[in-house]
C-alpha positions, 0 to 999 in steps of 0.5 A: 485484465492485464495489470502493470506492478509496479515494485521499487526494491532495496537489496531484499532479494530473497523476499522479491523472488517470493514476491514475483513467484506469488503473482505468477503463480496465484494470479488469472492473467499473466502480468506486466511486473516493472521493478526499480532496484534501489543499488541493487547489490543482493543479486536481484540485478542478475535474478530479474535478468535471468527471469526476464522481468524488466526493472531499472536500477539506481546505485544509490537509494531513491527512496520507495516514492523516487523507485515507484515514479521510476519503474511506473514509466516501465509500464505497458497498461493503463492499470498500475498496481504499486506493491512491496518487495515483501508481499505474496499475492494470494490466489485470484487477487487479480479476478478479484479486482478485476471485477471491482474495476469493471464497476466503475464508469471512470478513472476516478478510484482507489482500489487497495488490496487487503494484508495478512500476516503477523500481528502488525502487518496491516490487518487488525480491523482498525484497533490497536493491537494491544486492544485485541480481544483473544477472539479478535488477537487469533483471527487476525494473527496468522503468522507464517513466517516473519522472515523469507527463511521462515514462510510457511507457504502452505500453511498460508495457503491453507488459512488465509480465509480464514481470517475475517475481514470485509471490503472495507472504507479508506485504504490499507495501503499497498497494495494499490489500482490506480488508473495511469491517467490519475497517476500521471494526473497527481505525478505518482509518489511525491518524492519529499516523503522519501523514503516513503513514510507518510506517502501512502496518505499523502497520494491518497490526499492528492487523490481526493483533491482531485475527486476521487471518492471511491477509496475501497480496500478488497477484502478478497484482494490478498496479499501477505505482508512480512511487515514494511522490511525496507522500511525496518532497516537499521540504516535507513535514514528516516523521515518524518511523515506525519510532519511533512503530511501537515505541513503541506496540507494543514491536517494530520494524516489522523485526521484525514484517514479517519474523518475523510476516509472513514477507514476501515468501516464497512465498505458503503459505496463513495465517500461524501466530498465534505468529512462528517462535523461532529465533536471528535472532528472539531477537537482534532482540526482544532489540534491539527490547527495549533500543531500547523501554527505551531510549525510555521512559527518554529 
């Protein structure tokens, strides 16, 4: 099965060319990559050109939501994985997933790959890092490189299964399988969450208000994340995701990924169209509530 990548990038050229390197190497079929180059003054321009990888470019940047909504109208399938500049693909992500999509009677599902890396690159079983037991801190960490200069990529390819992990609820975000048709359904990222802090949740909510229940994260579709690095730079001017999130659905991003989409539990099969009423999610709508007339009124 041949999927469309879908990869906005911002001047971080040693880090795509790992990135685009990984998914020729370790992927099953060959893959339709359409990258959007965020100004794009690195070199990255000349290095996609040579290796006959189609991309787009703006000379400002657009944000991650504008440059994903950009290099998706590059895409030759109905099958769109957006992703970061900053991730490598492990092997047979795409026979992995493959198998998952050929599950599914309809369009009406969100498939997510699992990351490793360094303790704060995704993975920590839903806990907060400084929670970790030992046992759970050396399972989870499996630092090969914080930095393109610093991947150890045999290192990574000789452990990576041996973190634990499980396909689980909810998502990890990007990596990410949407059909087309739902993509162009929800129009894609919703650019007011530029550059990009608190889109994740926000497609996923535009996603439930549509129907989808199926929100499952792979644990054998792996990918290892350096750690957001577009996201991390000093110049990048900032949003206010989790604001934004409430503000244009009326509950916050906490709330929505625990309670609807149960995250990181167990993977059971779809979720449930109304959220489980129980004491804790009372106490959080009733602080979602006064937080959003709170906004209104200020």
């Amino acid at each position: 099965m041949k999927f469309s990548i879908i990869l906005p990038s911002w001047n971080n050229l040693n880090y795509l060319k790992i990135c685009i390197d990984s998914i020729k190497k370790n992927s099953k079929y060959k893959h339709d990559i359409n990258v959007h180059l965020n100004e794009g003054v690195d070199g990255s321009a000349e290095y996609l050109d040579k290796n006959g990888i189609k991309f787009n470019h703006s000379l400002e940047n657009l944000g991650l939501c504008k440059g994903a909504n950009s290099a998706a109208n590059l895409a030759e399938t109905d099958y769109l994985i957006y992703c970061h500049d900053d991730m490598y693909f492990l092997p047979n992500w795409d026979f992995f997933l493959e198998d998952e999509v050929k599950k599914v009677k309809n369009n009406l599902y969100y498939f997510s790959g699992t990351m490793v890396g360094p303790l704060g690159s995704g993975l920590t079983g839903g806990k907060d890092i400084k929670k970790l037991s030992d046992d759970e801190f050396k399972n989870f960490d499996l630092n090969c490189g914080k930095t393109a200069e610093e991947f150890d990529e045999t290192k990574l390819l000789n452990n990576y299964q041996n973190v634990k992990y499980y396909d689980h609820q909810g998502s990890h975000w990007s990596p990410h399988l949407i059909h087309k048709s739902i993509w162009d359904k929800i129009g894609g990222l919703s650019p007011e969450f530029d550059p990009g802090f608190g889109s994740d949740p926000d497609l996923n909510m535009k996603l439930w208000k549509i129907g989808v229940r199926i929100f499952k994260g792979i644990n054998n579709f792996r990918v290892y994340h350096f750690g957001s690095i577009s996201l991390r730079k000093k110049n990048l001017i900032r949003n206010k995701g989790n604001k934004l999130f409430l503000q244009k659905w009326g509950i916050s991003t906490k709330l929505f990924i625990k309670f609807y989409l149960n995250s990181n539990t167990p993977y059971s099969g779809p979720l449930k169209n109304i959220p489980k009423f129980n004491i804790k999610y009372l106490i959080e709508l009733i602080k979602c509530k006064i937080k959003f007339f709170l906004l209104k009124i200020f």
